[in-house]
Each structure stands twice: as C-alpha cells, then as structure tokens.
N, C-alpha and C positions, 0 to 999 in steps of 0.2 A: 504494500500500500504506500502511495507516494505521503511520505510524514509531514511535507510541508500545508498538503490539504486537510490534515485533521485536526482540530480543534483538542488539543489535549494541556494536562498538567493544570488542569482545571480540577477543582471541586466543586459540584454542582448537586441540586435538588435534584430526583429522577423520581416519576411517577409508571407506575406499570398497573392498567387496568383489562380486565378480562369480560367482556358484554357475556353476562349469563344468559344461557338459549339462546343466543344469536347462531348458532349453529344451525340448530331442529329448527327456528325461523325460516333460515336461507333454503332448506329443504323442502319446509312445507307451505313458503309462499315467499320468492325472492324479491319480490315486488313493493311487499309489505316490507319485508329488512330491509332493502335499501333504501326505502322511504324513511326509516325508522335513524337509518344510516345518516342519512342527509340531516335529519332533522336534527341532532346531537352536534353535527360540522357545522351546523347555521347557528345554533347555540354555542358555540364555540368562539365562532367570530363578534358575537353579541359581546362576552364574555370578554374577551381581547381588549374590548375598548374601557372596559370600568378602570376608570379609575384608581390609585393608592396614592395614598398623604402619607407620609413618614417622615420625620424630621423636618417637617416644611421644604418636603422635596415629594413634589408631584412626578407620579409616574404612571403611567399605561402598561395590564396586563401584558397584551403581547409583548411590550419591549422587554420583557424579562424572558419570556419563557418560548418553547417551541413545542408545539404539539404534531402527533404524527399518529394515523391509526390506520390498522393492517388487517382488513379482514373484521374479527371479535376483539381488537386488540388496541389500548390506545395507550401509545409512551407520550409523556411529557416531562420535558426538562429543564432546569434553567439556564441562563447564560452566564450565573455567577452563585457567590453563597451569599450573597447580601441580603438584610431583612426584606428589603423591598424583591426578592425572588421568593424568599421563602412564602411571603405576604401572597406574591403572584401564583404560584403552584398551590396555596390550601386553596384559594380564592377559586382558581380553574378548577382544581381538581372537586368540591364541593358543589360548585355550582353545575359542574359538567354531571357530577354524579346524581344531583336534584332533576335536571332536564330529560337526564334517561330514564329517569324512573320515572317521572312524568310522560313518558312515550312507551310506556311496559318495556323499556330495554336495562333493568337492572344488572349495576354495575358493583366490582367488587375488586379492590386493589389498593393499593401499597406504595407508600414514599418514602424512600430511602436517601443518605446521601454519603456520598466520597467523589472520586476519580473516576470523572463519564467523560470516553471519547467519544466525536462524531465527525462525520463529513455529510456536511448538508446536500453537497453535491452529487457523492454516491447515496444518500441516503443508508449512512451505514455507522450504526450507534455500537457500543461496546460499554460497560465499566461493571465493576461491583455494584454500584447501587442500584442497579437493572436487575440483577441477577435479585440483590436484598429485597427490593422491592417487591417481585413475583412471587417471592419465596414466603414476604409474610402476608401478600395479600390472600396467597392461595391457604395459605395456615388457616386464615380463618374461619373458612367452611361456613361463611354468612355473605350477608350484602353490606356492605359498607367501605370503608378507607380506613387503614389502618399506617400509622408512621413507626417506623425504628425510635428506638429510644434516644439517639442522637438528635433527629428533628424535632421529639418531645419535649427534650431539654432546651434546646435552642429557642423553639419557639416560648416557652414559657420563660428563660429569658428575654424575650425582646418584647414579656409582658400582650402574645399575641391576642390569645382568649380575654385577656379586660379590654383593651381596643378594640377588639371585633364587637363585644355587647356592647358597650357603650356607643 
C-alpha cells in the first residue's frame, strides 16, 4: 500500500454498527431495504450539519467525523481525538441509531478508540479500535451503543452527559 496515501499515526474515535435483519430484509423485499437504506444516509446528512459549541469554538458534525456503510454495516470515524470528535461521533452515532429504529432498521454497535488507518481514496480503513469496537458491540447480544471504557472515561471527563442535558 502506497504509505504516503494513508492517513495514519493518528488516534481517532471508530464506530462499528451492524443493521439487525437487514439481511432476511434484502431477501425478503430489496426494495423495502434499500428504501430503508436511503433513508438512514438522508438522516445522516441531516445529522452532519448540527451543530457543536465547545469552548466557544463552533463546529459542524461532518467536519469531525466520516461515515461509511457497506451493505448491514456502518463505520464511523473521527478525524482526531479532540472533544469536539468525541462530541461529533456520540452525536452521529445516537442520532443515527434513533432514525433507524424509527424506520424498523435496528441498530446495534460499538465505539472504541486508538490507532485507525485509512485511505479515503481506496476506501480502505484498518486499526484496533474497529476491531474493539465490533467486538463489544457484538458482546452485547441487545440493540443499543455500547463504548470501551476509554471513551467512558474521557467523555465523563470532558463533563459530556451534564452538557448534553442541560
């Protein structure tokens, strides 16, 4: 792999979610899935545009993070480990998980973090925290989001859960 095209030596946020039945969907009416499909990528782009305030530093969802979905499968990542990614990845990854369930496409997966390569270009991601992430979403044998105890910590210091209710 040419190394000058990969984005690496980065620590980043990595999301890994798995659309439940979206399988037995695509078999027993494709038309419906990918309607179902669409409608989760249009909510996505919604998504993209909310805004974050952190430190009286305004920022835009998408400018933090990238999302990418294959099939049942949806990675999202950040561009850095700053609060304002972390902020951006619960942000997508909650609201994305609220709209599928809203379309019967229940969602179920995992946010990890360390050392994520990628090439936007080949569309070709690698790291630990992909791997972390699958591993504990699939653990949980429910529908929901579950984070590593690293992004637990982190967000509860950057104080996430009182900013977000208030």
């Amino acid at each position: 792999m040419n190394e000058k095209s990969m984005k690496k030596d980065y620590k980043r946020f990595v999301a890994h979610f798995d659309m439940l039945g979206m399988k037995q969907a695509v078999l027993r009416n494709p038309d419906v899935a990918w309607g179902a499909l669409c409608d989760i990528n249009e909510a996505k782009k919604r998504i993209y545009r909310i805004s974050i305030e952190i430190r009286d530093r305004n920022q835009i969802v998408e400018n933090r993070v990238r999302t990418f979905f294959f099939s049942d499968t949806v990675i999202i990542f950040t561009l850095s480990d700053e609060p304002e990614d972390l902020y951006a990845i619960l942000i997508l990854s909650s609201e994305l998980f609220s709209n599928s369930l809203h379309k019967c496409v229940p969602l179920r997966g995992g946010i990890a973090h360390g050392e994520f390569y990628f090439n936007l270009e080949e569309i070709l991601f690698l790291g630990e925290p992909l791997v972390k992430a699958y591993k504990i979403g699939e653990s949980a044998q429910w529908i929901g989001i579950i984070v590593d105890k690293f992004v637990a910590e982190i967000a509860e210091s950057y104080s996430i859960g009182e900013e977000i209710i208030q």
